[in-house]
C-alpha positions as CSV (number, residue, x, y, z in Angstrom):
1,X,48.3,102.0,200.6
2,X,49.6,98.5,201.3
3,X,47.8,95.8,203.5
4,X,50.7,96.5,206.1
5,X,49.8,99.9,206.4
6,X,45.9,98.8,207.0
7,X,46.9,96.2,209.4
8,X,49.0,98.7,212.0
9,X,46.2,101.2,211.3
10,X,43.7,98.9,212.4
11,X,45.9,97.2,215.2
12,X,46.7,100.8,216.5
13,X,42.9,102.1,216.3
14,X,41.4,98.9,218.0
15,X,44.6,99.2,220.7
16,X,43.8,102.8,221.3
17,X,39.9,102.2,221.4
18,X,40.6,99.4,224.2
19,X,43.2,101.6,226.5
20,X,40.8,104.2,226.4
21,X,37.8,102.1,227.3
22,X,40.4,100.5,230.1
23,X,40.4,103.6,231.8
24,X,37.5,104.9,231.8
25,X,36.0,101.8,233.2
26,X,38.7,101.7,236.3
27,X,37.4,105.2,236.8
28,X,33.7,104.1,237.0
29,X,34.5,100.4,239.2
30,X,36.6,101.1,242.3
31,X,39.7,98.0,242.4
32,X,38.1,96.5,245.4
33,X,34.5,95.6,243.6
34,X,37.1,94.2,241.0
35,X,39.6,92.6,243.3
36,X,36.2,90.7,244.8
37,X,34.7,89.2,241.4
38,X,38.1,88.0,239.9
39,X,37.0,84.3,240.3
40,X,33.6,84.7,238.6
41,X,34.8,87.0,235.8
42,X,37.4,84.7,235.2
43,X,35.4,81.4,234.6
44,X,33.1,84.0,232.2
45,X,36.3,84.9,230.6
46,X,37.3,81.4,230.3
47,X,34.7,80.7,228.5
48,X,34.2,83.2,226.1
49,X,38.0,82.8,225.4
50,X,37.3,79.4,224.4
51,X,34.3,80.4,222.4
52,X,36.2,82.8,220.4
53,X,39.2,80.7,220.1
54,X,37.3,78.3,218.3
55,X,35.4,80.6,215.5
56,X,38.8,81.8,215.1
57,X,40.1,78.4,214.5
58,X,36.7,77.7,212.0
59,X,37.1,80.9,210.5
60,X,40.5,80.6,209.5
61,X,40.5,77.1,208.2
62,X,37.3,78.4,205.8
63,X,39.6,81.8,204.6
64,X,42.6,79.6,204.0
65,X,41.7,76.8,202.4
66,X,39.8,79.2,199.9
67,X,43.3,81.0,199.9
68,X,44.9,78.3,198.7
69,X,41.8,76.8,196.5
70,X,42.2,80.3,194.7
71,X,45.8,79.7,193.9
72,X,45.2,75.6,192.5
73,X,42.4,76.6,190.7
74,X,44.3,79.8,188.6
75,X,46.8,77.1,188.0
76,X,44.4,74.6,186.5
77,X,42.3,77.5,184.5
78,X,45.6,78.5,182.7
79,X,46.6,75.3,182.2
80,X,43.7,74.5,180.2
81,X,44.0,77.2,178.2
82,X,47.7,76.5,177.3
83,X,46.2,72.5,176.4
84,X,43.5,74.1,173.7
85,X,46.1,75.7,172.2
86,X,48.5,73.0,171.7
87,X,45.6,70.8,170.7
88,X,44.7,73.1,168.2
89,X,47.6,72.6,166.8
90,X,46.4,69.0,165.1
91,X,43.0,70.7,164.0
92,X,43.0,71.9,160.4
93,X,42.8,75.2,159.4
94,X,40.8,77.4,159.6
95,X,39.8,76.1,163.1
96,X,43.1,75.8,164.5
97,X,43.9,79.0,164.0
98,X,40.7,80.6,165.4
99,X,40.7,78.4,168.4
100,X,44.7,79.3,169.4
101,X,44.1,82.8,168.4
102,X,41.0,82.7,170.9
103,X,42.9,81.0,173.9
104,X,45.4,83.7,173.4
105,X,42.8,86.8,173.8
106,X,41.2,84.6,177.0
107,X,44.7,84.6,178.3
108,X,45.3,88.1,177.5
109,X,42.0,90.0,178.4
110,X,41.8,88.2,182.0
111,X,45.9,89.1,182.3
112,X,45.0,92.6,181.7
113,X,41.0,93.3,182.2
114,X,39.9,91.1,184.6
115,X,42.7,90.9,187.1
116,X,42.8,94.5,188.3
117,X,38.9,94.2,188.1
118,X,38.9,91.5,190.5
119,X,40.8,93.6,193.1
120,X,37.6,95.3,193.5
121,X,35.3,92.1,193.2
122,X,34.4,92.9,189.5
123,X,34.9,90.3,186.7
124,X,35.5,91.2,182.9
125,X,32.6,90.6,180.8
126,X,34.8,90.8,178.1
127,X,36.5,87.8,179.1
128,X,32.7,85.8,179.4
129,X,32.4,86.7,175.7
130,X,35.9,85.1,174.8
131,X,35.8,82.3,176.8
132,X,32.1,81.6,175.5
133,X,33.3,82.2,171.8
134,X,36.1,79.6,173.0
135,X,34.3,77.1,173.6
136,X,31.7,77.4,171.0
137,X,34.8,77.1,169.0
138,X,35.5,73.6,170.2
139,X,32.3,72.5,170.2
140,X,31.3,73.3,167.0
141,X,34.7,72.2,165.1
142,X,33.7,68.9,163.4
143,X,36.7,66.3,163.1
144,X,37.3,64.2,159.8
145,X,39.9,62.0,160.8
146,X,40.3,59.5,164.3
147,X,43.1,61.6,164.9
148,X,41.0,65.0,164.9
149,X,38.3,62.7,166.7
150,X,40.6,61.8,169.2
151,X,42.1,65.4,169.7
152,X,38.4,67.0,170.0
153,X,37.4,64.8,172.5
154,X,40.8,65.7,174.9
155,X,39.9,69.5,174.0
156,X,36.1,69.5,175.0
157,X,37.2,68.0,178.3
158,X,39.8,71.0,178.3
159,X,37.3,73.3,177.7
160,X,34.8,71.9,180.7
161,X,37.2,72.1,182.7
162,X,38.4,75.8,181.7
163,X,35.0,76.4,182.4
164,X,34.7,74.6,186.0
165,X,38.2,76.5,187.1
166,X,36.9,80.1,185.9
167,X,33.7,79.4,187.8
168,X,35.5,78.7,190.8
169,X,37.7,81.4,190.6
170,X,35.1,84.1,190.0
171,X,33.0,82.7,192.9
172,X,36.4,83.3,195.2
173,X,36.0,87.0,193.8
174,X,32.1,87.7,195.0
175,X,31.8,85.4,197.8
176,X,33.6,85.5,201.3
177,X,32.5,84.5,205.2
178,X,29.1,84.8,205.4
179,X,28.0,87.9,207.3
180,X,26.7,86.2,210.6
181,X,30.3,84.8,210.9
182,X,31.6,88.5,210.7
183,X,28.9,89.0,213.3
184,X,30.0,86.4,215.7
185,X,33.4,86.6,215.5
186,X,33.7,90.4,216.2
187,X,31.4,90.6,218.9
188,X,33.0,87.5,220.5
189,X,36.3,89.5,220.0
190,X,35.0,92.6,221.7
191,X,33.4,90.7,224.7
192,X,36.4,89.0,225.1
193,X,38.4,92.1,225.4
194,X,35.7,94.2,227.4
195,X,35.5,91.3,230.1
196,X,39.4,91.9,230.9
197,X,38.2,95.4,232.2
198,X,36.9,93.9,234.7
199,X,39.7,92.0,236.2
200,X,41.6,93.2,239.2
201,X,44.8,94.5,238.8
202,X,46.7,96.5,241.2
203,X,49.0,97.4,239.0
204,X,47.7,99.9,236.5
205,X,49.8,99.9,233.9
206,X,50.4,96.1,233.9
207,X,47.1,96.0,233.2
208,X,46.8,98.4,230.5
209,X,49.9,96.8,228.8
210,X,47.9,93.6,229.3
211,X,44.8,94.7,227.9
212,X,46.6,96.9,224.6
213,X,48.4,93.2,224.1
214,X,45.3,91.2,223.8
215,X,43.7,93.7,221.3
216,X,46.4,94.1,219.4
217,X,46.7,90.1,218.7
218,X,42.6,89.8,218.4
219,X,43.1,93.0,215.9
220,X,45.6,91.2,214.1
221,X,44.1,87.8,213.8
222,X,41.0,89.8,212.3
223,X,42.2,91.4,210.1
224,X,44.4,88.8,208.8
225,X,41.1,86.9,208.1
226,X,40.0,89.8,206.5
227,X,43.0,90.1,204.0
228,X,42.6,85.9,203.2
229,X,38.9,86.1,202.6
230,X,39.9,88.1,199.6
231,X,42.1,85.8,197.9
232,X,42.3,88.3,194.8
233,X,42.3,91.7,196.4
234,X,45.0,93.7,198.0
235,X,48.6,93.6,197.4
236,X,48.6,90.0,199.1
237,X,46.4,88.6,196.6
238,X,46.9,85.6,194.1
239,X,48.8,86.8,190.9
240,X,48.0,86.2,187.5
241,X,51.4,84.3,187.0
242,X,50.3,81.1,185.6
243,X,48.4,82.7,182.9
244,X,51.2,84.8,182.0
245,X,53.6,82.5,181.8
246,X,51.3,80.7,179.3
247,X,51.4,83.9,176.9
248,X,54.8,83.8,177.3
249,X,55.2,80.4,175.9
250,X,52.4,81.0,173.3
251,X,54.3,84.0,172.2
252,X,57.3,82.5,171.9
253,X,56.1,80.1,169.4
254,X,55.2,82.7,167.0
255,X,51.5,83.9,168.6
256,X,51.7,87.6,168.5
């Protein structure tokens, strides 16, 4: 099921849940009692709106910059990887063979291991041991010219920094908003919507409408910081583009 689908589902339950709690509670407070506190509800409601607005605000500058952090930071990893190999190139043999053939499998096994693990939060332990092997590799390839001497010191920096981007990137996979965010900004959400029961209305289905808009929009802003905090799950998440497009030019000079 897409992330569209979830969204309306969720947009449509939380709508639903509202109108029906809308109508119960005219039921139970008569539209005078209402009518009469419309002041003090709405300096409560003026506040909590503000209060919400801003972990809204917080929240979504945390989910999107990780967004968008995900995104750089698969960009940098492949990029690496593509460096090794073309440094590798001015290694002698047998090394550079071993070390391209090894940023090839990395590229390959997160491609197609990892990636569709990561959808569930899972990483590839397979690609640990490559990217380990990798950079064992490196580190244990001893140069015999200043050209090789030069070369092995650009591709040990290539490698720490391989090693820096796929820590980031797997940390995007298991970590998200802490929980007592999730706490807060829900329950600020719900409070927000509950207090609007409360308002006098004399026109019932203005207010109904009124309240059903509301939740829909706190529904949707939700659950749109839901789908961000998972920067690599859902059929909105970041693609493993960059590293295939490193295969792709790998491949095409001669790497099968």
């Amino acid at each position: 099921m897409t992330t569209a689908f979830y969204g309306l589902l969720v947009v449509s339950l939380a709508v639903t849940l509202a109108v029906a709690g809308l109508l119960v509670a005219q039921r139970l407070v008569p539209l005078s009692i209402r009518e009469s506190h419309n002041a003090a509800i709405g300096i409560i409601y003026a506040a909590l709106y503000v209060m919400f607005g801003v972990m809204v605000g917080f929240s979504a500058y945390i989910v999107l910059n990780k967004y968008n952090t995900s995104q750089n930071t698969v960009k940098i990893e492949a990029s690496n990887v593509e460096e090794l190999y073309w440094l590798a190139e001015q290694f002698s043999e047998p090394e550079r063979d071993r070390i391209q053939e090894l940023a090839v499998s990395y590229a390959r096994v997160v491609v197609d291991e990892e990636w569709p693990l990561m959808k569930q939060g899972q990483t590839s332990a397979n690609a640990d041991a490559t990217v380990d092997t990798l950079r064992r590799s490196v580190e244990d390839f001893e140069p015999s010219t200043d050209t090789e001497r030069a070369v092995f010191s650009q591709a040990l920096e290539r490698v720490h920094d391989l090693d820096e981007a796929r820590e980031v990137r797997l940390l995007n996979v298991r970590e998200g908003l802490p929980p007592i965010l999730w706490i807060v900004l829900v329950s600020l959400g719900i409070d927000t919507i509950l207090f609007t029961y409360f308002v006098g209305m004399k026109a019932r289905w203005l207010h109904v409408l009124a309240v059903a808009a509301l939740t829909g929009g706190i529904a949707l802003i939700i659950f749109a910081i839901f789908v961000l905090d998972r920067p690599f799950g859902g059929d909105l998440r970041v693609g493993p583009n960059a590293f295939e497009l490193v295969l792709d030019t790998v491949e095409a000079n001669g790497t099968r």
